[in-house]
N, C-alpha and C positions, 0 to 999 in steps of 0.2 A: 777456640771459636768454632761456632756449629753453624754452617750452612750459610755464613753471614752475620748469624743471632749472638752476639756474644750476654751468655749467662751471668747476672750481677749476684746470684746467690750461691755462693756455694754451698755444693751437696756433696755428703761423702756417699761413695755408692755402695749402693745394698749387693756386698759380693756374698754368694754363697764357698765357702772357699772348701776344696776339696783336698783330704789328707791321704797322705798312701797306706801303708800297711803298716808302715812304722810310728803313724802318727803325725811326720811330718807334711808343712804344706808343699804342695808341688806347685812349680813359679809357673807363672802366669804365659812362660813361652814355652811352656811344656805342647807340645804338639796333639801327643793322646790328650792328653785333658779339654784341649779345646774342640777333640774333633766329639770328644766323648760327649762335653758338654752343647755341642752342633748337633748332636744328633736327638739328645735329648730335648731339645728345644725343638727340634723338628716333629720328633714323637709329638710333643704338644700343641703344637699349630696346629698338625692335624685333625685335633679334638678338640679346636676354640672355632666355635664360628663367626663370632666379630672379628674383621678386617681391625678395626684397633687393639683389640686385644692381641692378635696376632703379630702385630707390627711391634707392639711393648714386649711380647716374648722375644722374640728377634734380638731386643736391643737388650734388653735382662740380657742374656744370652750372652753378648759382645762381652757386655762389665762382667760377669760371671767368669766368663775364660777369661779375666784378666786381661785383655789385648787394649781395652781404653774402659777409661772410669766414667764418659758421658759418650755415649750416642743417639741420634735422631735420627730417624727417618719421615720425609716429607715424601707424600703422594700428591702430585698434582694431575690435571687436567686442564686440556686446551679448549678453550673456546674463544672462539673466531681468532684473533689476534695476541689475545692475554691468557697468560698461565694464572690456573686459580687453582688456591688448593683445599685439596676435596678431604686428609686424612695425614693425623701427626703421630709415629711411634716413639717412646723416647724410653730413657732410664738415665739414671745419673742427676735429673734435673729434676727439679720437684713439679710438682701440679699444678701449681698459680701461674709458674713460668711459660710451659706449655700453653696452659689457656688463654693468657696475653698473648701469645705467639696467633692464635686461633682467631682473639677478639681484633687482632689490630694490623691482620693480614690482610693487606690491599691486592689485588690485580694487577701482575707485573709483565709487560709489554715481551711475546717469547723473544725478539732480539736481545734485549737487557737481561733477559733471565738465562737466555745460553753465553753470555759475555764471558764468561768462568771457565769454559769447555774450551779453551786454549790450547793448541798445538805443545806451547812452550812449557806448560802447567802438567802434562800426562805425563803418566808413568804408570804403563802395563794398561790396563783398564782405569786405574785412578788416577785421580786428580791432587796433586800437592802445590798448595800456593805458600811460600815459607812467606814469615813476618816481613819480611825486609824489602819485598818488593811492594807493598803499602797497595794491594789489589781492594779494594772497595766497593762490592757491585751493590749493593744495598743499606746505605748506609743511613736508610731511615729507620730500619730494626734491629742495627746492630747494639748490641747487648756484651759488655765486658765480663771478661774472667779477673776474678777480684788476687788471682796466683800472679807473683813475681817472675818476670824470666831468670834471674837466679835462684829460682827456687828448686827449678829444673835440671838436674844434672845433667844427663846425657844431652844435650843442646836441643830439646824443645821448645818454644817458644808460645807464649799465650794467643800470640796471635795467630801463627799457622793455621792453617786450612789445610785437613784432607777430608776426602771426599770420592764414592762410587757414583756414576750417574746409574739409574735403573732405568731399562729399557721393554720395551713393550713386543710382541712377537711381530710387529713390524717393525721393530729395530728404531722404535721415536724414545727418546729420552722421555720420561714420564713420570720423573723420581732422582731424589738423592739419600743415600747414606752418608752421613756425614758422622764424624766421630772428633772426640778432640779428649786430651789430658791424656796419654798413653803410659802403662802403669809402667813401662820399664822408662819411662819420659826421651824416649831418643824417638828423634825424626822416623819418619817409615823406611824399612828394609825391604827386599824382595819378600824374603819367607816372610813376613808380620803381613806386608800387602797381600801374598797369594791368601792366607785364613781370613783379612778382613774380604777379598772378592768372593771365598766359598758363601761366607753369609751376604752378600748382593747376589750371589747368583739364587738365594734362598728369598730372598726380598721381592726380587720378581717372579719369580713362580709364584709366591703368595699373592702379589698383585695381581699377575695375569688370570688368575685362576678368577679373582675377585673382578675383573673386568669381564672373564668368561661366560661367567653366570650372571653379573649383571647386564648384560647383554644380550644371554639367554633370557633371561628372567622380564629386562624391559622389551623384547621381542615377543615373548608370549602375553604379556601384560600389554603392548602396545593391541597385537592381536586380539585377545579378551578385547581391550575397549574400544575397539574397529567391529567386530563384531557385535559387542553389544548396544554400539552406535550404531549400526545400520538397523540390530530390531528395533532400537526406538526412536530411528526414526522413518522405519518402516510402519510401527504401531502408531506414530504421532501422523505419518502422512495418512495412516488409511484413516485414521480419529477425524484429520481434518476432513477430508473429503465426506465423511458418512457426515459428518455435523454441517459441511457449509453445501455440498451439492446441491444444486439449484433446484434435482427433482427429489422426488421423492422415492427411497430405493426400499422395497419388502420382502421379503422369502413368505413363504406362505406352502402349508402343507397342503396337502391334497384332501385331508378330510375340512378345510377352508380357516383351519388356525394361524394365526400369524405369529411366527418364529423370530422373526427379527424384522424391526419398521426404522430409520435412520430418524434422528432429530429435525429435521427438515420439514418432518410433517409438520410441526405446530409453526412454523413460519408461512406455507403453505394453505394450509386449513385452519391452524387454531386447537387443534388437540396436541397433548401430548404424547408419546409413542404407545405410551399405556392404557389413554383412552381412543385413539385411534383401533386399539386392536378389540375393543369392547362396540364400537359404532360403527366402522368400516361400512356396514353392510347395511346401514341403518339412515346413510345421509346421502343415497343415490335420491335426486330430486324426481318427481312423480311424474306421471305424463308427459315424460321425455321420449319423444322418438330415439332419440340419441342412444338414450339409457338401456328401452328395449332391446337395440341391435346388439349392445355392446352385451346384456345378458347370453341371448343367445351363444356369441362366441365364448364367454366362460362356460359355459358349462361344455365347449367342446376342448375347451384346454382342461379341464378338471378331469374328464372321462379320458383325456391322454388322445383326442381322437382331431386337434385340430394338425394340419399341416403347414410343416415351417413356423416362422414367428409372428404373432397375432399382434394386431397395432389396433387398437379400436378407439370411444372417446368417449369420458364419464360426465355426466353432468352433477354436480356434486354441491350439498352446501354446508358452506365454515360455520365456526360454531359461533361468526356473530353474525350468521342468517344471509352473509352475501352468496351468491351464487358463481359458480365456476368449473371453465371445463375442464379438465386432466385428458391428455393425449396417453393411452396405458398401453407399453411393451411389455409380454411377458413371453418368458421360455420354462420349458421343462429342464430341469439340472438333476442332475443323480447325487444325493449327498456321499460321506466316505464310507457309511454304511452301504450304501447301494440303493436306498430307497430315492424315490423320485421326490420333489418338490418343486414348487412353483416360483421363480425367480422374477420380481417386476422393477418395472419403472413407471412412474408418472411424472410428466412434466403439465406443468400452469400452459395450455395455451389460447387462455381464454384473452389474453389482447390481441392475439392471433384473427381470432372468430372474430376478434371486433372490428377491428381494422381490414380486413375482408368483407365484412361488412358494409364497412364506412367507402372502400374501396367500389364497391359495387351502386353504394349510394351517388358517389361522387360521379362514376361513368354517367349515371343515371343522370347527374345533375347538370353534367359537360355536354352530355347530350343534349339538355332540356336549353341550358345556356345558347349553344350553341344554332338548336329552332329560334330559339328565341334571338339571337343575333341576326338570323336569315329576315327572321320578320323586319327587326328594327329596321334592316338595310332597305326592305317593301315598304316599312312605312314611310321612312327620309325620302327615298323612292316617287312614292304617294303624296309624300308633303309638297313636294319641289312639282310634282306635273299638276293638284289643284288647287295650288297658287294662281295659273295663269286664268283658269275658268272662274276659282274665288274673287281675282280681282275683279274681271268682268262681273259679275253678280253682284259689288260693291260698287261698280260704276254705275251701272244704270239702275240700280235703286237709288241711290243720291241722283239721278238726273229726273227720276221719277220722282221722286221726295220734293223735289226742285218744282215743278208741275204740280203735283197734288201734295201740298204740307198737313192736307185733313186725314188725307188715311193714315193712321196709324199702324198699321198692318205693316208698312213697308218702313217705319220706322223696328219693328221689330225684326222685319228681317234683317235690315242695316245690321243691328246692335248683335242679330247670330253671326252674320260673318265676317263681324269684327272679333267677336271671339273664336270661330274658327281658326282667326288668320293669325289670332296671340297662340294658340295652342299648337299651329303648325310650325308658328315661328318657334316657341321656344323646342318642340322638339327638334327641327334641325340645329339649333343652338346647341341643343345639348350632345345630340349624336358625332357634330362637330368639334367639340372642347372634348368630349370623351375620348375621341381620336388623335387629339394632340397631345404629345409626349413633350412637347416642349416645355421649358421653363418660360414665366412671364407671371405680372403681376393677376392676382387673383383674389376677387372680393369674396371674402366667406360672409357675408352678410346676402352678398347676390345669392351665394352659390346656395346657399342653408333656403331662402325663399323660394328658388327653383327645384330645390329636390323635394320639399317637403308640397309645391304644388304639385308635382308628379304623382305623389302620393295617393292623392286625390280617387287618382284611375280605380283604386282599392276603394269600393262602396263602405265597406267595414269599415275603412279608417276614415273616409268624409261623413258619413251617418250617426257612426254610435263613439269616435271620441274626442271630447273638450278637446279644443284646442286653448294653448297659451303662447302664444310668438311674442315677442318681446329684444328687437334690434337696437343696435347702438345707433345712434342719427350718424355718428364718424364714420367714413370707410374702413371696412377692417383689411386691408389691400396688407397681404404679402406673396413675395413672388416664389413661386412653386411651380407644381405639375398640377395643372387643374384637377386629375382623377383620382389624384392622390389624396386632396382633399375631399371631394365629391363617395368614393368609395369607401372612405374611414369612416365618415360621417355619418352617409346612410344605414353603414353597418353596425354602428351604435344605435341609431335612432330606430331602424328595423330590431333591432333586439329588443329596444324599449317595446313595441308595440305590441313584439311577440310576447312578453311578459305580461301581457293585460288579455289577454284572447279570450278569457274563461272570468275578469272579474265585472262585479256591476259597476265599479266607477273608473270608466277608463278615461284617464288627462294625461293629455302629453303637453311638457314645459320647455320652450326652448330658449333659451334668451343669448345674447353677448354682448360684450362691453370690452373694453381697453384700461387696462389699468396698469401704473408705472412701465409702459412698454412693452407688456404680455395682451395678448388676444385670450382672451375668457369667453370659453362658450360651455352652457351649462342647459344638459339635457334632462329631463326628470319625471320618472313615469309612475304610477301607482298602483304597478304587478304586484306578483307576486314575493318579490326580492332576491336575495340571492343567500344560499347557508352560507355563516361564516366560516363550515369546512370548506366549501367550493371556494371562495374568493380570490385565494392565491393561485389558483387553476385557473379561470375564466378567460387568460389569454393563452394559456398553451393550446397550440395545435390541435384539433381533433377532439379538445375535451367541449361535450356539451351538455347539459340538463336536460336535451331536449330528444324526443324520440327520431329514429331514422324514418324513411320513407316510408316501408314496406312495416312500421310498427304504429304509424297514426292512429290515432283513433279520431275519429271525425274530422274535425276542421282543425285539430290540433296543429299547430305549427312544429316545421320538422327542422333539423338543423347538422350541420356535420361537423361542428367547431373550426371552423376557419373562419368567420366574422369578424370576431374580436381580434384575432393574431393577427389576420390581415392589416388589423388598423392601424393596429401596433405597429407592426412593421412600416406603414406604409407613413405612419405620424413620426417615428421614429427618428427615420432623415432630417426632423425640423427640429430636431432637439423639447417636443414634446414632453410635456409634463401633465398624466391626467390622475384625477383623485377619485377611486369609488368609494361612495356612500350608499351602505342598501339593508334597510330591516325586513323581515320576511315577513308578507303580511302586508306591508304598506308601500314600499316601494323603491325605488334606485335611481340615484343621481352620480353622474357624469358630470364631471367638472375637467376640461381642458384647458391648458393655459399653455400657448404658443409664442415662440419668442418674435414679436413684429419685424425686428428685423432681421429672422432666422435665412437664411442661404442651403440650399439644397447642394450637398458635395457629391456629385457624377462617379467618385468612386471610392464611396463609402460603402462599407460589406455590412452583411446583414446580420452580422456581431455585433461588429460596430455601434449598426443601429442598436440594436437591444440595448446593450451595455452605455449609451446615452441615454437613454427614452427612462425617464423616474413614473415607476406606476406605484398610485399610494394607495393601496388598500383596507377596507375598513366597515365597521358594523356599529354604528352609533346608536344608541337609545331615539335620535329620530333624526330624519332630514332636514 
């Protein structure tokens, strides 16, 4: 038995047998013979460089000097808890044998695998487990010897077990030689054990050696792919950064050629790195103050004569004719030649300039808000002190009407200030309900006929456009923030009017109704309309079509984008649902539809709101 594997084939062993001088052979426990044929097997390890080939010279060797007619040697290794094995040397056994030993070798647990290495079982450095104590550590692979125990003279037995453990240069068991059938068939001796440990102690030095250099070998190799993992993923980070950085990075020589441009540009501008370096110089936009300054300073960085690092700001246009501005850092860098070259960066920060812009606009418009709130407060002011003199000039013209019913004269002043007194009234009405923050019910039918009178104050909008007002006879009463509706509304309708400023047929349409428990108010005007690239935009923040303050031209209407988001926002809370419809050229319709019996929740976040609020956007063939 070998190592547990008992062999069902017998094989005679291939001995080389060696004769003296007289011819005859010399027996197998000839001492010179085996050290002779130890040493020759040694000569040849040394000149095999497969680890199995080495391990089969070994065992050749063992049958050769005649001390056993089958040995094996197994090499194993540990990993984590289980012995696996990594390398099988044999003779004696044929080739099919061995390779089922290969095919059908499981992972055995190192407890169960050192069970064998018994105190009671040693002798010297070996291991001898005779037939009779029925020791069994694997008896999933065990494999019979098809020889009789009588067939053995000196009292070997087919089942015996001897065996070398081999050991590692830290003394871990790593290995076994095992042998079995010994040509003179008697149990082991001292002297037969001491030749079979010279070849274990030959076993491991061939292992060790073979772990040495594997070691060596996966040490430099681990190294190589540590190093060659860091260049690539030193060349894959710098790859990303040149292709994804935000700006745009150039080298550029000093006689104005560009060396190297990152992919960036054409995200940036719309060129390629290839035609960026042919137009560069060719898409600074014209009669740019901007442009001139920033000339100037290149040609003090090109003459090598500016100080420190130059920041200056391009006006530039993409190649599908939009305009924008690049903020440009550049330094002087020495390549590994020594010559100088021109190192840049450009960053996009033309939303920068705009929102600065809008920013400036906006102070401008807080301010104007803000005169204008001082007046409103003069004029409630004004309303509330010539009420008391109003009335009096309503009294005694009705006591005079009373008297003289012929003049008509004093019927018309009657009839002025009785409409002084509606127009003082509804403005403290409204300065009033504008200031309350409170919840309570609120008629969007009232509220829609008192903002669109206000209107009025604007001669452009009472003079030159149609009106079409069209109310439901039902109250449209849901309970709200009165400004909330008052300020969404007007900011739709004010947008409406702004869209017709410049055509000849301005009508504004406003109607509402009630249907299945929704408030439907539908606003619709006969501007300009709106692109179907814009539409999905119209409520973000700060997006507008329309020009800032300080860009008007005439009576143009100016705008910052906060109209429409405000409304949004502020419609939001009621669980709002509006539809735009708008062809360019003809016009835009608003359609909101509010739940009647919506509830305003005090702390609902402005997420929230969004993410309730359905805006359906949309470009039809007509309204």
């Amino acid at each position: 038995m070998i190592d547990g594997h008992r062999i069902n084939l017998r094989v005679q062993p291939q001995v080389t047998s060696m004769t003296d001088t007289q011819g005859s052979s010399i027996p197998g426990n000839d001492t010179r013979w085996v050290l002779t044929e130890f040493l020759n097997s040694f000569d040849s390890i040394t000149r095999t460089p497969s680890l199995r080939d080495k391990l089969d010279l070994v065992c050749r060797s063992i049958v050769n000097a005649r001390l056993y007619q089958r040995a094996l040697i197994a090499f194993y290794e540990k990993r984590q808890r289980d012995m696996c094995l990594v390398e099988i040397g044999s003779a004696g056994i044929k080739s099919e044998e061995i390779q089922r030993i290969r095919d059908n070798f499981k992972p055995v647990r190192e407890e169960e695998w050192l069970r064998k290495f018994q105190p009671r079982f040693q002798l010297g450095r070996s291991y001898f487990i005779p037939a009779e104590v029925g020791f069994d550590d694997s008896p999933t692979t065990s494999i019979d010897s098809e020889k009789l125990p009588e067939e053995f003279k000196g009292g070997w037995h087919p089942d015996d077990r001897l065996f070398i453990p081999l050991h590692n240069l830290s003394g871990d068991i790593i290995g076994i030689l095992s042998v079995d059938d010994p040509f003179d068939e008697r149990r082991p001796t001292g002297e037969s054990l001491n030749l079979l440990e010279l070849y274990s102690n030959l076993v491991s030095a061939v292992i060790n050696e073979f772990m040495l250099l594997g070691q060596q070998y996966q040490t430099m190799r681990q190294r190589a792919e540590q190093a060659t993992q860091r260049l690539t993923e030193s060349q894959e980070k710098y790859r990303l950064i040149a292709e994804n950085i935000g700006e745009l990075v150039y080298v550029q020589s000093l006689d104005g050629a560009y060396e190297f441009v990152s992919p960036s540009v054409e995200r940036l501008l719309g060129y390629s790195p290839e035609e960026y370096r042919n137009v560069a110089d060719t898409i600074w936009a014209e009669n740019s103050e901007m442009n001139r300054h920033a000339r100037t300073i290149r040609e003090l960085v090109f003459r090598n004569q500016f100080k420190g690092i130059p920041v200056y700001y391009l006006e530039l246009l993409c190649k599908d004719g939009r305009k924008v501005i690049h903020e440009i850092r550049e330094e002087i860098i020495q390549r590994e030649n020594g010559e100088p070259a021109i190192l840049g960066v450009a960053r996009d920060v033309t939303e920068r300039f705009r929102m600065e812009k809008v920013q400036k606009e906006m102070e401008i418009e807080l301010l104007t808000l803000s005169k204008m709130s001082s007046i409103g407060m003069l004029a409630s002011g004004f309303g509330h002190n010539l009420n008391s003199p109003l009335q009096a000039i309503r009294g005694y013209t009705e006591i005079l009407l009373r008297k003289h019913p012929e003049m008509a004269e004093l019927k018309l002043i009657l009839r002025g200030a009785e409409k002084m007194s509606d127009i003082i009234s509804n403005l403290m009405t409204k300065a009033r309900q504008e200031q309350d923050r409170s919840t309570r019910p609120v008629n969007l039918n009232v509220l829609l006929e008192q903002e669109l009178i206000f209107l009025e104050a604007d001669l452009e909008y009472k003079r030159s456009v149609e009106k079409d007002f069209r109310f439901s006879p039902e109250p449209l009463e849901i309970v709200g923030i009165y400004s909330d509706f008052s300020q969404s509304l007007s900011a739709i309708i004010n947008n409406a009017l702004d869209s017709m400023w410049n055509r000849d047929k301005k009508r504004l349409s406003v109607s509402t109704s009630l249907q299945d428990g929704w408030i439907q108010i539908e606003i619709t005007d006969t501007g300009c309309g709106i692109d179907p690239k814009n539409l999905d935009r119209i409520f973000q923040p700060f997006f507008s079509t329309k020009p800032v303050l300080t860009d008007r031209k005439g009576s143009e209407p100016v705008g910052t984008g906060l109209g429409l988001s405000t409304a949004q926002q502020l419609l939001g809370k009621y669980g709002a649902k509006v539809e735009v419809k708008s062809v360019v050229d003809q016009g835009t319709t608003f359609l909101i539809r509010i739940p009647r019996n919506a509830t305003l929740d005090p702390s609902c976040t402005l997420d929230a709101q969004l993410a309730e609020t359905s805006w359906c956007l949309s470009s039809p063939s007509h309204i």
